[in-house]
N, C-alpha and C positions, 0 to 999 in steps of 0.2 A: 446769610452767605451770599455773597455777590453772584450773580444767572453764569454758569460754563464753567468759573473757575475757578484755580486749588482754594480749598480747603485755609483758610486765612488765622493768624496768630493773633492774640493781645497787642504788643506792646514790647517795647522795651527800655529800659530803667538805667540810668548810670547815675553814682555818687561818689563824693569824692571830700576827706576832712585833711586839711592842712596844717601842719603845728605851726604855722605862721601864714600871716594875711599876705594873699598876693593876687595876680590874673589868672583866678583859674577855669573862665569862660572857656578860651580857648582848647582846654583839654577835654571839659566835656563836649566841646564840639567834636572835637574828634574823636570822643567816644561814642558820641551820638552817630558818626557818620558809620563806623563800624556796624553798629546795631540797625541801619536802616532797613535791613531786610524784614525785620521784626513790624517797621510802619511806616508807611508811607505818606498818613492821610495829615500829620500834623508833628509839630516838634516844638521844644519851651526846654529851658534854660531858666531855674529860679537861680541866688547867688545871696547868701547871708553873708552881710558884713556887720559885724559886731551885733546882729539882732536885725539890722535894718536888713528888710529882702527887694532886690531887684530882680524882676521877672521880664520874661520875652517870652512867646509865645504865639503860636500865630498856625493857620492850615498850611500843607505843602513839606517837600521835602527839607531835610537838615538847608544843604546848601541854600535853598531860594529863602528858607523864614529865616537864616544868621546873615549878617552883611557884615564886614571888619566892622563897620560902627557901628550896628549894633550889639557887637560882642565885645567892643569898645564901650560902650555905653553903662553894662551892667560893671564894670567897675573890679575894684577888686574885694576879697573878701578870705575867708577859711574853710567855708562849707559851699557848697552847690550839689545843684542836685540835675536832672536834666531826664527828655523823656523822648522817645518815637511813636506815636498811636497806629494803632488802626480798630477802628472803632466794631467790638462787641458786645456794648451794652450803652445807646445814646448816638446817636449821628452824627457823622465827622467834621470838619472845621472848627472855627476859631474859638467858637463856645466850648467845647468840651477836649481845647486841649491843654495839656498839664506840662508840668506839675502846678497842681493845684495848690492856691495859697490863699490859707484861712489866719485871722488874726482872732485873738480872743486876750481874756482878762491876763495870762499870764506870760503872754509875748506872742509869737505868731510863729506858724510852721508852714512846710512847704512840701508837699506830697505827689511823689508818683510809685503807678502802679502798673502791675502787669499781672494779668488774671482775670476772672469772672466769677463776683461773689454769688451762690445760689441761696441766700436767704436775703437778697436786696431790696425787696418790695416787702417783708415783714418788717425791715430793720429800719427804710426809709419811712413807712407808714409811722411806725412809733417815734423816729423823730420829728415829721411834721405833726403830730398828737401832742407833742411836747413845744413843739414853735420854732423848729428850725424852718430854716427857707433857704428852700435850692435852689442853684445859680445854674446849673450843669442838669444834662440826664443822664449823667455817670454814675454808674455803682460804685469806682473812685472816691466821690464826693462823700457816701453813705460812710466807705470807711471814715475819711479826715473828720467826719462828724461823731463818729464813736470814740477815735482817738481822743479829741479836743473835749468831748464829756469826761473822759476818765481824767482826762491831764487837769480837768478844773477840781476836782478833788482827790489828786494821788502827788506827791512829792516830786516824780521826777517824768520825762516825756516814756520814759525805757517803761517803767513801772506803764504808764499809762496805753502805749502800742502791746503790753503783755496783756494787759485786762481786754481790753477790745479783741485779742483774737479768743479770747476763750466763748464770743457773741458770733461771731463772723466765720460763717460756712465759706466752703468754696475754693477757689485758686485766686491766691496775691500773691505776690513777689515784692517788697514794698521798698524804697527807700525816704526815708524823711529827714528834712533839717528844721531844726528848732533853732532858736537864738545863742548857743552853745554846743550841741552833738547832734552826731549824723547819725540814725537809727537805721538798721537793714534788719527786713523780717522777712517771713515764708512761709507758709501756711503750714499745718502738721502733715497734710498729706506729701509736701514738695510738688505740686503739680505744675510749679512752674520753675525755670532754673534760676540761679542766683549765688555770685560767686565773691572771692574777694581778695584783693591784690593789695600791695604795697609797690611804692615809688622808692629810689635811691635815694630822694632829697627827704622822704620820711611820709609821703603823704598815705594815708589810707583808704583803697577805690572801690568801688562796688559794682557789681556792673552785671547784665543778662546772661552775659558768654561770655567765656575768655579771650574770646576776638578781640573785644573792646579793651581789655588791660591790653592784651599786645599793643595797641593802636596809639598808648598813652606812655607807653615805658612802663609800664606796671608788672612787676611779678606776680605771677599765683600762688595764693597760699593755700585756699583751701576753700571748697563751698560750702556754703550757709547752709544750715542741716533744716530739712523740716523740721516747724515750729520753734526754731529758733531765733532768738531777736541779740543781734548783735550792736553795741554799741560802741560809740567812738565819741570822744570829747580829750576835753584838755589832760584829763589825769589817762588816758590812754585809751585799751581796747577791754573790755568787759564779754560776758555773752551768760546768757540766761537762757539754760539749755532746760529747763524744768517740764516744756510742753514735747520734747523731742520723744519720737517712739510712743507718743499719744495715740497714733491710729498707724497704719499701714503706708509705707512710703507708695506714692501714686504717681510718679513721674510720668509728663505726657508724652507717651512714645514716638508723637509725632516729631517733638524734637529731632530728633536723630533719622528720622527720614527723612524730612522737610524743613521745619524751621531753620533750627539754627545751620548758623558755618557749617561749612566741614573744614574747618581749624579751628574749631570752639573745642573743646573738650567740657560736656556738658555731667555733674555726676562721677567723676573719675574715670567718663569712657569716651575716647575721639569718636566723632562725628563721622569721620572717613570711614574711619574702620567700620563701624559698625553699618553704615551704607553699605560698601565691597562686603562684607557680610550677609547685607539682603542679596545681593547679587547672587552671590552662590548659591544660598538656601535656592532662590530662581531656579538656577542651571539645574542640581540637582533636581526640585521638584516638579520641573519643564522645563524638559530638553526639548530642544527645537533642531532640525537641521537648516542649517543657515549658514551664510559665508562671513555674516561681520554685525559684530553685536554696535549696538551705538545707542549713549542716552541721549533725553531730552534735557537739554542747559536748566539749570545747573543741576538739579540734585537730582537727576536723573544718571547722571556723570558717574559717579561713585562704584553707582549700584550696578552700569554697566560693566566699567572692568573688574567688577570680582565674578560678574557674568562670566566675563570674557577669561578671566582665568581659572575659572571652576570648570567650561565646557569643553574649554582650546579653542572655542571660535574666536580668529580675531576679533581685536576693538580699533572702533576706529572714530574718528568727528565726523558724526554723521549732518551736525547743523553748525551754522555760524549764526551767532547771536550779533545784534543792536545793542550796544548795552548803552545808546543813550535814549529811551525810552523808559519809560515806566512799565509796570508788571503788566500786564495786557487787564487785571481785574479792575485797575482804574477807571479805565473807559465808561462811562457811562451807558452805550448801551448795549444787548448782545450782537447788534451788526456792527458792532464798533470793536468790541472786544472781538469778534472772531476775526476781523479784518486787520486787530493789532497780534495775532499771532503771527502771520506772515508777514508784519514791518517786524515784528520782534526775534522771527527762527526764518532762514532760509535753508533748504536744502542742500548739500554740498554732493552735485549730482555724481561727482566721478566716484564717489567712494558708496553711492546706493543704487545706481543705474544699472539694472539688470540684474541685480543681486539679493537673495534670500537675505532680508531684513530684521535682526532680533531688533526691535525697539523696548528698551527701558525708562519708562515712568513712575514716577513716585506714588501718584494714585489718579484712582477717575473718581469723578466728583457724580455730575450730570453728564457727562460725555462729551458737550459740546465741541470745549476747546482741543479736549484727545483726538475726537472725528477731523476738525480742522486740523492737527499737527501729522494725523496719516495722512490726509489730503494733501499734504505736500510733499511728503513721501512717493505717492503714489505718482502726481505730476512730476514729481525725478526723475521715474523710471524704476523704483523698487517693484522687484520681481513677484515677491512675497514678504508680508509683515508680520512676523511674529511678536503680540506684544505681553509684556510682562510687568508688572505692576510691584511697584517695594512696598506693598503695603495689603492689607486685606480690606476688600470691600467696603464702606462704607455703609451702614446698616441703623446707625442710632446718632441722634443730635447731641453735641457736646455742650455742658454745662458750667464749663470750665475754661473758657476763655479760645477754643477755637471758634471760627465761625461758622458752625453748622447745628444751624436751628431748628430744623425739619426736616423728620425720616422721607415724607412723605414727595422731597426733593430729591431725592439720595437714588439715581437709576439701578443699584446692586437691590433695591426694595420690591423691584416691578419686574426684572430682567432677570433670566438666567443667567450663569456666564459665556455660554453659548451667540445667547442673543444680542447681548452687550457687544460679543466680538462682530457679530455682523450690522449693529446701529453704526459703532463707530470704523468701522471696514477696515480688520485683522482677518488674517487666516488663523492665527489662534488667539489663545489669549489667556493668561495665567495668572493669579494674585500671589501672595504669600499667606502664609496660614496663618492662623490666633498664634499657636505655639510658637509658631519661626519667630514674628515679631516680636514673644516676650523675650527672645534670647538672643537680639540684637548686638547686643554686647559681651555675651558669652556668660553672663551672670541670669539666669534664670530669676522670675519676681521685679514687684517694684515698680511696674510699671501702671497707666491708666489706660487701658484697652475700651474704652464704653464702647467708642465710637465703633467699633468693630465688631459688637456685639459681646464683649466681655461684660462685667457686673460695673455699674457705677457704683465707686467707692463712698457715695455720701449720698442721706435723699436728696432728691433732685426736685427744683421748683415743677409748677403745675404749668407754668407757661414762661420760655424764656426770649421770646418774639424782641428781638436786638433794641427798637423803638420803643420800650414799653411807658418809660418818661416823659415823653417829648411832648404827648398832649398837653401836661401840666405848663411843660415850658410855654407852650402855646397860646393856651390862655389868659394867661398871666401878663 
């Protein structure tokens, strides 16, 4: 987890099959640009044309890694497949970003993922035992290497992505193209989202969130169920539901506070909503007296006006954002990142200046960056900061593709809630509870609470330290 700030995602994945070859770089780009909240650190564009794959790839945001010629360049084709990183398993830049494309005896595939497998160092170990060689220090990798085992003795790629997940723990979202069909899978728990759209001119898309169909002309039809592996090729649309309802749906609740949109509709449930949802649970279970509720950009936004409409305090914009900057957790280092919250949030003094402050946040991580965003609160002139949190505590390290590797970083582990409010300098300060968060949506269940001290859904490795590869790469 990056030193101050939020709490970081996977990935994000878009795919796309054509019933006729044309340029369809361009629309993953823009599906890709949709998804960039998902990653930041790198972005790639594979592109099968009759079998032959062209890839781009490269560190840095959608815009800076596509130039028109180089989305020019990849050509036309039927399938593509296309990726956003930010790196939880392997270090970021130009080596470990995807989609990843492996060739072998019966044509070549092209793979990206969203997720964090926790049985990667068993699965990798037995295939270096067996003489694969790793190019990446991606748990990514490990997948496209179980896949490519089963596809060299099973009939079709669908058949061969079903047998590998029945080896493979964990959280993927996957999309793959092979020299003929577009595969989209999910792990059985669903811990991560993954949806699926159709075009007017007939195409078939896949994508993280439904953001990204919007993005493309894409309608929604309906999302990829855990453990489901969906196919797409010339004779049509297929799907091999046989692993579904295998273990407990585990959708990562962070979603819906934090990652995705809030125009995503992740699960059958909007993202708004279910944000203005934490909100209230808030008002309800900490009231504050206060004259003007106001979140932190963006997804703190949400959660403030269902505040604001559950307590009657008004809402209001309490910051204006930068939005040409990157997330402040890119920065390199924490006097860089604290210093990029104030290029990033300025206080908007006429609407906090003298006035009892609710401030709404998605979560505190370490405190860092929350202490700097009252700090400027405070140099406004806010009278009093009440602050309220969409989320509960932080408590336990995720194994599944957030980035929070260590209890032992987690300040809700050491601090009371008391205390917390006085490191990061609130008059009060409030979380949401285990229960509120399971009922984000109004649907009780379903959810993966670990991090919050709920049960992990699957065992969990002995050590998930994000570098754990890299020495090999190193060596080598």
């Amino acid at each position: 987890m990056r030193e101050g700030g939020k709490p970081r995602e996977a990935c994000g994945v878009f795919g796309v099959f054509a019933p006729e070859k044309r340029d369809l770089a361009p629309m993953v780009y823009h599906g890709l640009f949709a998804l960039q909240h998902r990653g930041q650190e790198s972005a790639g564009i594979a592109l099968n044309d009759d079998g032959l794959f062209r890839a781009h790839r490269d560190a840095g945001l959608v815009g800076e890694v596509f130039s028109g010629d180089e989305l020019a360049k990849l050509g036309e084709g039927n399938i593509a497949v296309g990726h956003v990183r930010y790196a939880t398993t392997g270090s970021d830049g130009k080596l470990n970003a995807q989609p990843l494309l492996v060739n072998h005896r019966k044509g070549a595939m092209a793979l990206a993922h969203n997720g964090n497998l926790t049985n990667a160092s068993e699965l990798r170990r037995m295939l270096e035992e067996r003489g694969s060689i790793f190019h990446t220090s991606t748990d990514s990798e490990v997948i496209a290497y179980m896949i490519v085992q089963e596809r060299l003795r099973r009939d079709s790629i669908e058949e061969a992505v079903a047998a590998a997940m029945d080896v493979l723990e964990g959280a993927y979202s996957l999309v793959i193209a092979s020299p003929a069909k577009l595969i989209a899978a999910r792990d059985r728990h669903g811990f991560r989202p993954l949806c699926m759209g159709s075009t007017a001119a007939g195409e078939t898309v896949f994508a993280s969130e439904s953001c990204a169909l919007d993005a493309v002309g894409a309608s929604f039809l309906r999302d990829v169920e855990p453990g489901e592996v969906v196919t797409v090729g010339p004779e049509g649309v297929s799907s091999d539901r046989s692993r579904c309802g295998a273990a407990p749906k585990s959708l990562c609740v962070f979603e819906y506070i934090y990652f995705s949109r809030p125009d995503s509709v992740v699960d059958g449930a909007g993202v708004c909503l279910a944000r203005q949802r934490a909100g209230a649970f808030l008002a309800l279970a900490h009231p504050a007296e206060a004259d003007v509720v106001i979140g932190v950009p963006d997804s703190g936004l949400d959660a403030a006006i269902g505040y604001a409409r559950a307590s009657g305090i008004p809402y209001a914009i309490g910051f204006t954002k930068n939005k040409y900057i990157g997330r402040t957790f890119i920065a390199p280092t924490q006097g860089a990142r604290e210093s990029g919250v104030s290029l990033k949030l300025n206080p908007i003094r006429d609407v906090v200046a003298g006035k009892r402050v609710v401030l709404i946040d998605d979560s505190i991580v370490r405190g860092t960056t929350c202490r700097r965003t009252v700090g400027l609160l405070r140099s406004a002139g806010a009278k009093e900061i009440h602050m309220r949190v969409s989320a509960p505590p932080f408590v336990a390290p995720c194994w599944y593709g957030t980035d929070i590797d260590s209890a032992e970083n987690l300040i809700a582990n050491h601090h009371s809630v008391e205390e917390i409010a006085g490191i990061i300098g609130v008059d009060s300060l409030g979380y949401l509870t285990l229960e509120q968060v399971r009922n984000l949506t109004g649907a009780p269940g379903g959810f993966c609470t670990a991090c919050f001290g709920g049960e992990y859904p699957t065992p969990v490795p002995l050590s998930g330290e994000k570098n754990r590869f890299e020495r090999k790469i190193h060596d080598t």
